[in-house]
N, C-alpha and C positions, 0 to 999 in steps of 0.2 A: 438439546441444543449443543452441549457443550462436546457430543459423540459427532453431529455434524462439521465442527471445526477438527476435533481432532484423524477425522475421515477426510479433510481436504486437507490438511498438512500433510498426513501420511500422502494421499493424493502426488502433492506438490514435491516431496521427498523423491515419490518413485518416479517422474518425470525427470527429476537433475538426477538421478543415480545412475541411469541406464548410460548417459554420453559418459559421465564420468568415468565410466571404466576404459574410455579409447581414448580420452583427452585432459590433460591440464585446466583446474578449471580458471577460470578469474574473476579473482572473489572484489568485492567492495562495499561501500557503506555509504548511508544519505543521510545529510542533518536537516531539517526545514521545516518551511512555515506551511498549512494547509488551509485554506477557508471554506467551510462543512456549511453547506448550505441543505436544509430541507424541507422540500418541496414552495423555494421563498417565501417559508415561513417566519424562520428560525436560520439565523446566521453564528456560526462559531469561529472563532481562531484555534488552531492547534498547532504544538510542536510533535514534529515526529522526527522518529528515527526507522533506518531498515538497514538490514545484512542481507545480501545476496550472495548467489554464484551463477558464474554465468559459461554454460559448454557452448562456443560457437553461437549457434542460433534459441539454444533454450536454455532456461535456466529455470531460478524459483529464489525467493526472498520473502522474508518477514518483517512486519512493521509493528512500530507500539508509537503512540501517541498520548497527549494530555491534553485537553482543554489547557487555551490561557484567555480567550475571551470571549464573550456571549454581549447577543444584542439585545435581549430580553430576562425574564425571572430564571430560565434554567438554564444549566451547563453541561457542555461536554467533559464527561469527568475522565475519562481514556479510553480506545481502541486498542486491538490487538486484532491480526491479518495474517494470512498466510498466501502465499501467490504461486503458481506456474510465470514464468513470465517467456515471451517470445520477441524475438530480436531479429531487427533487419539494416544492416549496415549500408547506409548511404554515403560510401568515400570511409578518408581510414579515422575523422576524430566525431563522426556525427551517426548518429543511430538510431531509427525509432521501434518503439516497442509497446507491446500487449501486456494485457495480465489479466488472470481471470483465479478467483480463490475465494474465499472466506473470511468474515471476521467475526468478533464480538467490540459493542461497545456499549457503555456504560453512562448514562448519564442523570442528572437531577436539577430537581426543583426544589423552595422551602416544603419539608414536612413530604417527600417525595421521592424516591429514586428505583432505577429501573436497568435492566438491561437488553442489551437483544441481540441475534445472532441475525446474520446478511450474508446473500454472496454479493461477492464483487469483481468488477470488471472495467477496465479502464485501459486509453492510452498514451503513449506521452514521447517525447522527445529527449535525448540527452546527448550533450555534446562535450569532450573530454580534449585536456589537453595536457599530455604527460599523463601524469597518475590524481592528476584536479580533474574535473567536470561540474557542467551543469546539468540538471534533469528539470524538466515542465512535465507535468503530465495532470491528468484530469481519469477520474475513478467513479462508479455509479454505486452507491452500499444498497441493493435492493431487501430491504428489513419484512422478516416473516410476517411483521404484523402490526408495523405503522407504516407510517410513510417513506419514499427512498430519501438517498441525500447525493449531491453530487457534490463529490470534492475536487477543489482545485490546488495543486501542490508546486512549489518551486522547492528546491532543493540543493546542497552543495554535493557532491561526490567526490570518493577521495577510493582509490583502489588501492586492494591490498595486494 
């Protein structure tokens, strides 16, 4: 599992490298709240964070997250992702975008803990003003061997 995450970051590597070499990229960073729902079983709160960069119309960013709250006996203990993401400018401060990539996350119950590897794919909205933004966006984690989850994310942005 942990050979299929490290084959979809290299993945995601090689997708931002190639513009890289004809353009400046722009890079930036998201703080926010996520609610990890799966399959309406099981509800979680998370904070995440992500770095990206972005050439133009593609780019790639990684995220890490923690559980902070659960609605049942177990928790989301943290994720980790890696992304392609794809970019389509609607005017000069509003954007929507794609992603598709991998993660791992980790979570537990009393007397219990587990992890599992997913790809992922999601899309979302972000609107920038100066070097602030917002981002919405919405993610599908499809897991090798439970159930999916579908995350929904708001975020701050702040580019670098």
């Amino acid at each position: 599992m942990n050979k299929a995450l490290i084959a979809a970051s290299a993945a995601a590597v090689a997708l931002v490298a190639a513009p890289a070499m004809a353009q400046e990229a722009q890079s930036y960073g998201n703080l926010g709240y996520s609610v990890v729902e799966i399959d309406d079983a099981s509800e979680y709160g998370a904070i995440h964070g992500r770095v990206g960069a972005r050439y133009d119309h593609v780019g790639g960013e990684v995220e890490a997250g923690f559980g902070v709250d659960s609605d049942d006996a177990s928790d989301l203990d943290a994720s980790v992702a890696a992304y392609a993401t794809g970019w389509f400018d609607i005017g000069e401060n509003f954007s929507l975008l794609g992603r598709l990539g991998a993660g791992y996350t980790w979570y537990s119950a009393p007397g219990f803990e587990e992890s599992e590897f997913s790809f992922n794919y999601g899309v979302g909205a972000q609107y920038t003003f100066g070097d602030n933004g917002i981002r919405a966006d919405y993610t599908r984690w499809d897991f090798r061997e439970t159930e999916a989850a579908d995350v929904f994310s708001l975020s701050y942005v702040r580019k670098f």
